[in-house]
Phi, psi and omega in degrees: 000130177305140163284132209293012169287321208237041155280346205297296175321326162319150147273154167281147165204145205275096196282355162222141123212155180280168162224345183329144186295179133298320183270015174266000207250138153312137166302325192260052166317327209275021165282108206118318168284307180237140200304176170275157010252011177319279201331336194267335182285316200239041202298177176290319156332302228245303198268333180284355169285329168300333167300303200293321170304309166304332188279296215258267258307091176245060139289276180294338172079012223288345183263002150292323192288315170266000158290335204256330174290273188322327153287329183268316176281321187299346193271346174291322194263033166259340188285324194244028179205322204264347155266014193224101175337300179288322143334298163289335160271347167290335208271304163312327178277312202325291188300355179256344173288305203282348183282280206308306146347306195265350170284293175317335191279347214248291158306334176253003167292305171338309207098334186297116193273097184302309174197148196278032181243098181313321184301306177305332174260341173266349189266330174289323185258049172262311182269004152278337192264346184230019184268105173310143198298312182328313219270325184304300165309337159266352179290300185300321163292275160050247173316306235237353157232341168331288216280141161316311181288326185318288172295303209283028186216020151252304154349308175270338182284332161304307185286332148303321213255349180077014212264327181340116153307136189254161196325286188355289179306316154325287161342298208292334169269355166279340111036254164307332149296332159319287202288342185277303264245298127015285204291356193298313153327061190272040138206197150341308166313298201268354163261312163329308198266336181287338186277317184272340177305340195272015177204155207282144201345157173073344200276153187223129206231121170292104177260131206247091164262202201217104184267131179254352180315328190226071184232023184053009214263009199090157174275146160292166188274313197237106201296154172338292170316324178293321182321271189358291199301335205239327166321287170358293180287331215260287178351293197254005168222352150342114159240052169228015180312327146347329219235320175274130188241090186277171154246188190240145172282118131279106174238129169292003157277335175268338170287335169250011163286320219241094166313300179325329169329314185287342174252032190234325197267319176300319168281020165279336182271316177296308191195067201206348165076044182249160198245342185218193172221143150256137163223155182253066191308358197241035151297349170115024141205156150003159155286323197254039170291147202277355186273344145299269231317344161303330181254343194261353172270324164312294190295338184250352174252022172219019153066023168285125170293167170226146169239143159239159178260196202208054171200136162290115152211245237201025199226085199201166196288180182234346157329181183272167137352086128349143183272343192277318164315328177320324165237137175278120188331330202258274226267158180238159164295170198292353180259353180066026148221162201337094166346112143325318333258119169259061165228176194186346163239177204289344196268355165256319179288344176308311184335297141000316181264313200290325231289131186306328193320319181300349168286005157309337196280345169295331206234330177253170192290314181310319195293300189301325179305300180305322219269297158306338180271292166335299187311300214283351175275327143003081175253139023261135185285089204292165184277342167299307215265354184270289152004276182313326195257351189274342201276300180316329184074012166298119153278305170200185197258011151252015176243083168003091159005149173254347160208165213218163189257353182331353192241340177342114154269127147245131186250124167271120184289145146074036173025036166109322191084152199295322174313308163324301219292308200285345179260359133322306158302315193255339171302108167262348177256018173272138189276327168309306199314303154344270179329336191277317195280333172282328174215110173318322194261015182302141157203149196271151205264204227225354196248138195356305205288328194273321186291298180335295175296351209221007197295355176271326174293280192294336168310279203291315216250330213243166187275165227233331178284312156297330157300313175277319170312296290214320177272334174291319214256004176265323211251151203271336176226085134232115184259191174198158190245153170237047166291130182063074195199342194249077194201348172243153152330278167295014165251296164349288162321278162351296181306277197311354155280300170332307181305354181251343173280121177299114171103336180276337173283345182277358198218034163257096205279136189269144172160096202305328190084004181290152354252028157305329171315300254271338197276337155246305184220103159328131176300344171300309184303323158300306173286322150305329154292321172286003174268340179226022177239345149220174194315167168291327177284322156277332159324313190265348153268011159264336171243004187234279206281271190329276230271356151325293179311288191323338204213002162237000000 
């Protein structure tokens, strides 16, 4: 391991970001998220060439054009009305007739029944009914996003009617906004080359790409396999290839439609220079699926990283429910029987698959045992799950395994997420949650009798940030990344406490999210902001020093 005097000599590097297409992404993100039939209207397809067109088009120029629009007419009808008192009260009811018109015209488009009192419903569907339709459609943008008093009073109207998009929904357009900003871009190559310009010569980046094939979401324009394929080309022909660390994608559904998958991902590792493996569990499955652990014993006995991911957002399967999901496969309650799980729409229950706690079933044995023990009760018991059990040395569920993932390395991407990090901060009443402030280096153990008693509290109660701190410091190659994680003060505050704690500060990876971030913060700006919220010394363990161990 390098000594943290003579990292300098080190390159820097960035351990998670994306390069992935538009045409790499399923159309219908938005389902599960926004009522039907939006998702099929405003699907990816449809808005990112308009995004792209608005962004980029420079023929026409349309964000000259409406910028200029947007500054020019208000300063014309401030020249020609708003200075002269009778002027300026013609000019306000006008503008207060077409707001109230274009609110009514809004409500009754709507549908919404405001109130049972007829005369009052007829006067709302009064200007819909004698407005020519032409005029109607310029009237309602108009009133309701032109004039100023106009918006803050679809705002409140929104805000009555309950209609506010909730963070998801937010998420999910800026989203769209992202990946359209992007889309500028066909292929890879050219987001590649947009990334390392934001960092100085030599930084070398963990490229994470993303199979969405089965996340119910619509077919992709452009299949996995082509992603796979321009890493490749990237790879070997690049001449900045040096600098790119692709991983390989695992979703255990394509490992068990596409066997072959599994000598196709070693031979990227022989001989194509891709360096790690990614997987998402909350695309619909375990961690601990048995169509990984295969690949995840391949991976611990040839010391290949794997990044997961380790946050709620907004990127999860869109499928129905499993009947099965109702309970967790593993772990039992204080009654010793199967962990309820109480979630029930998809932007919750995915939650179920990322939660770190399932990687106990990876790093410890007893845990791994049960899993394998699941599988083998499982009928009819198929040749893969035979397969599965000999490469593991399973006997029964009362014998020690003859190999074990204990050694596994993983990094959990974006360490839990910042929303984890504050409710870290602000839980005074989890006792896990706790334990970290009276002793930094305290930790709780991990094993069947202790989880069991204590599983509602650590499921539910304890922060996601106290679980993976808690996994970095019991188990020997588990890290964590703090990608999309870096936008508050007190998250900041926070690291830099971490950075002073022994062994937890050696397995914290600098690493950004590009370009899904961007939507919050450029990586340029993001690398220029870490340059000056910590010392040169921490820096270079978080960008130097960590992901060398990590990834060597």
């Amino acid at each position: 391991m390098p000594n943290i005097t003579d990292t300098k000599n080190l390159p820097i590097y960035n351990c998670h970001a994306h390069i992935f297409t538009g045409k790499h992404v399923p159309p219908w993100l938005g389902k599960k998220i926004i009522p039907w039939p939006f998702p099929y209207l405003i699907s990816l397809p449809l808005v990112l060439p308009l995004i792209k067109l608005l962004s980029h088009h420079r023929k026409y120029h349309i964000p000259r054009i409406l910028d200029k629009i947007a500054r020019d007419l208000p300063f014309a009808f401030n020249q020609l009305w708003l200075h002269h008192p009778v002027t300026y009260f013609i000019a306000r009811m006008i503008s207060t007739i077409i707001t109230c018109i274009a609110l009514l015209l809004l409500i009754s488009y709507l549908n919404y029944k405001v109130t049972d009192i007829e005369w009052l419903t007829i006067c709302i569907n009064y200007p819909r009914q004698y407005i020519p339709f032409l005029l109607q459609i310029l009237i309602v943008p108009f009133g309701l996003l032109v004039i100023p008093s106009g918006r803050k009073l679809l705002l409140l109207l929104l805000q009555f009617l309950r209609k506010i998009p909730g963070p998801a929904t937010w998420e999910l357009f800026q989203r769209y906004h992202t990946l359209g900003r992007f889309a500028l871009h066909a292929s890879q190559r050219g987001i590649f080359e947009k990334l390392i310009s934001y960092y100085p010569e030599g930084t070398r980046f963990l490229i994470l790409p993303m199979d969405m094939t089965y996340m119910a979401a619509g077919g992709v324009s452009k299949s996995y396999y082509s992603q796979l394929l321009e890493l490749r080309i990237l790879k070997r022909t690049h001449p900045k290839r040096d600098q790119l660390l692709p991983f390989v994608f695992a979703d255990p559904r394509r490992l068990a439609e596409q066997p072959a998958y599994y000598d196709i991902i070693h031979g990227l590792f022989d001989n194509c220079g891709f360096t790690g493996i990614k997987i998402y569990p909350a695309l619909g499955y375990y961690p601990f699926d048995k169509h990984l652990l295969k690949l995840f014993l391949w991976a611990s006995q040839n010391s290949i990283p794997i990044v997961t991911h380790a946050i709620r957002g907004i990127i999860f399967y869109r499928g129905l429910k499993q009947q099965t999901w109702n309970y967790h496969p593993v772990f039992k309650d204080s009654q010793g029987q199967p962990l309820k799980l109480y979630s029930f729409q998809n932007v919750d229950f995915i939650n179920n698959f990322t939660h770190p706690l399932n990687y106990i079933c990876l790093f410890e044995e007893p845990y791994l045992r049960q899993v394998l023990t699941y599988y083998s009760l499982l009928q009819p018991l198929d040749a893969f799950t035979v397969e599965l059990l000999s490469l593991f040395g399973y006997t029964n569920s009362q014998t020690p395994l003859k190999h074990d993932l204990s050694q596994l390395k993983m990094c959990f991407g974006h360490f839990g997420g910042e929303n984890e990090w504050n409710r870290y901060l602000t839980n005074d009443k989890s006792y896990f949650d706790n334990l970290f402030a009276s002793n930094s280096a305290q930790t709780y153990p991990f094993m069947p009798d202790y989880v069991s008693k204590n599983i509602q509290q650590l499921w539910q109660s304890t922060s996601w940030f106290s679980i993976i701190r808690n996994c970095i410091m019991k188990y020997d190659n588990v890290y964590a990344d703090i990608s999309f994680t870096l936008h508050e003060l007190n998250i900041i505050t926070l690291l830099k406490e971490c950075l002073t704690i022994p062994k937890l500060q050696d397995r914290i990876l600098f690493g950004t999210d590009f370009y899904v971030v961007s939507h919050k913060k450029a990586d340029k700006e993001i690398w220029i902001d870490s340059k000056s919220d910590f010392t040169p010394m921490e820096l270079d363990r978080l960008a130097r020093l960590n992901p060398q161990t990590f990834l060597y």
